[in-house]
C-alpha positions in Angstrom: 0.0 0.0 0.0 1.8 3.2 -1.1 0.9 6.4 0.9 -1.2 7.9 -1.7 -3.6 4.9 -1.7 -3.9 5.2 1.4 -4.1 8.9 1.7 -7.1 8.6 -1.4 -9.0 6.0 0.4 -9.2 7.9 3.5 -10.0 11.3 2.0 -12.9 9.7 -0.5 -14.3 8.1 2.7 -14.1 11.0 4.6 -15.4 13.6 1.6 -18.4 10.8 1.2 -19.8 10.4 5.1 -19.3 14.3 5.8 -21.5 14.9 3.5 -24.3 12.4 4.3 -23.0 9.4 1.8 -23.0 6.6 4.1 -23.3 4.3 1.6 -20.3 5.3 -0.4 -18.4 6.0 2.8 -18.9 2.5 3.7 -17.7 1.2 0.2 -14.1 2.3 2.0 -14.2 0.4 4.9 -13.5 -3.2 5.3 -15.9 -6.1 6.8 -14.4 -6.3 9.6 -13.1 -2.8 10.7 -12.6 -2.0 14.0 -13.1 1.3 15.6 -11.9 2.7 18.9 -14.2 5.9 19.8 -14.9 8.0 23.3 -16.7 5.8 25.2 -17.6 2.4 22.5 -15.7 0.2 20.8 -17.2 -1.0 17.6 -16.1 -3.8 15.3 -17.7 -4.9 12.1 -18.8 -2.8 9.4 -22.4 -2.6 10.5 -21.7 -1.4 14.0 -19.4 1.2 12.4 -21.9 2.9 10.0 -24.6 2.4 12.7 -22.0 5.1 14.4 -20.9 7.3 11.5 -24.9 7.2 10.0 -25.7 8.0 13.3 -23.6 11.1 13.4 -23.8 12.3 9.7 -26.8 14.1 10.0 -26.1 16.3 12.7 -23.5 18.1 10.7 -23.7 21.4 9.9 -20.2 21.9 7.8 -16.5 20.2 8.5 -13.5 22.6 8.9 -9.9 21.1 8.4 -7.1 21.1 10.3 -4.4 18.7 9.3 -3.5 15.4 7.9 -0.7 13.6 8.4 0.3 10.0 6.0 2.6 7.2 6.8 2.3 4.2 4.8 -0.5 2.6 5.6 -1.9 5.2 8.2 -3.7 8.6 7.7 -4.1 10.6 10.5 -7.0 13.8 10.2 -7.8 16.4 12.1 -11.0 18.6 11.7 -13.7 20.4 13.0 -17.1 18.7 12.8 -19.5 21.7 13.1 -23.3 20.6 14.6 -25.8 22.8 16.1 -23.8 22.3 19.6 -20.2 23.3 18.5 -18.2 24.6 15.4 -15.0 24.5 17.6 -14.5 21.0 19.3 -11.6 19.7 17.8 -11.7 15.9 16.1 -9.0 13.8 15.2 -9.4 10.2 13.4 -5.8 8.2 12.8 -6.8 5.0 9.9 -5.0 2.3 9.3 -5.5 1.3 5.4 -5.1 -2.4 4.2 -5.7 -3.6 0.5 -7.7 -0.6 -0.3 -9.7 -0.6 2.5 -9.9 1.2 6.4 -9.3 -1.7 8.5 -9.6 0.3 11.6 -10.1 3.9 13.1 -9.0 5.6 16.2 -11.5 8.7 16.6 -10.9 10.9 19.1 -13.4 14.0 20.1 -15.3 15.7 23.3 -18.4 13.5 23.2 -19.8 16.1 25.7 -19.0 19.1 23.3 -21.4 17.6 20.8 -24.7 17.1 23.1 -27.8 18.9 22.6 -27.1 23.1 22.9 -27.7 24.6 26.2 -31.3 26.2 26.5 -30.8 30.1 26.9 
């Protein structure tokens, strides 16, 4: 896997599910991926879109930060903008196998992204 596979696989995926393509986002992730998120660990394809699907629609807009490649592993920071927050960081470190994200790392303030406070 050279890094600019890797690097297009994890930007198509993330291009597709930030902007409410599940099913294409999910046409980059392997069977049995395995994701490590604040407070569940999820492993298997379903359970992972079940997350990301679950998540998709609150968005609002996506600012970047940074990316980082090595091989086989993408590493993105961002700014996933909801209702709740436009300024809670994100970060998300892939590992790509055969074409496909074979597991994800997502790191983020799950409390940052709760329902706004009521004035």
């Amino acid at each position: 896997m050279t890094q600019d596979n890797a690097y297009d696989t994890v930007q198509k995926y993330h291009r597709a599910w930030t902007s409410g393509d599940i099913d294409t986002a999910m046409s980059y992730v392997a069977d049995d991926v395995a994701c490590r998120a604040p407070g569940v660990d999820l492993d298997g394809k379903d359970a992972y879109r079940g997350f990301i699907g679950g998540f998709a629609p609150m968005l609002t807009g996506i600012g970047d930060i940074a990316e980082f490649v090595d091989e086989d592993r993408v590493a993105l920071f961002y700014y996933p903008q909801t209702m709740s927050t436009s300024t809670t960081p994100a970060a998300e470190f892939f590992t790509v196998k055969d074409g496909k994200i074979t597991e994800s790392v997502l790191i983020f303030d799950r409390l940052s992204y709760g329902p706004p406070e009521q004035a």
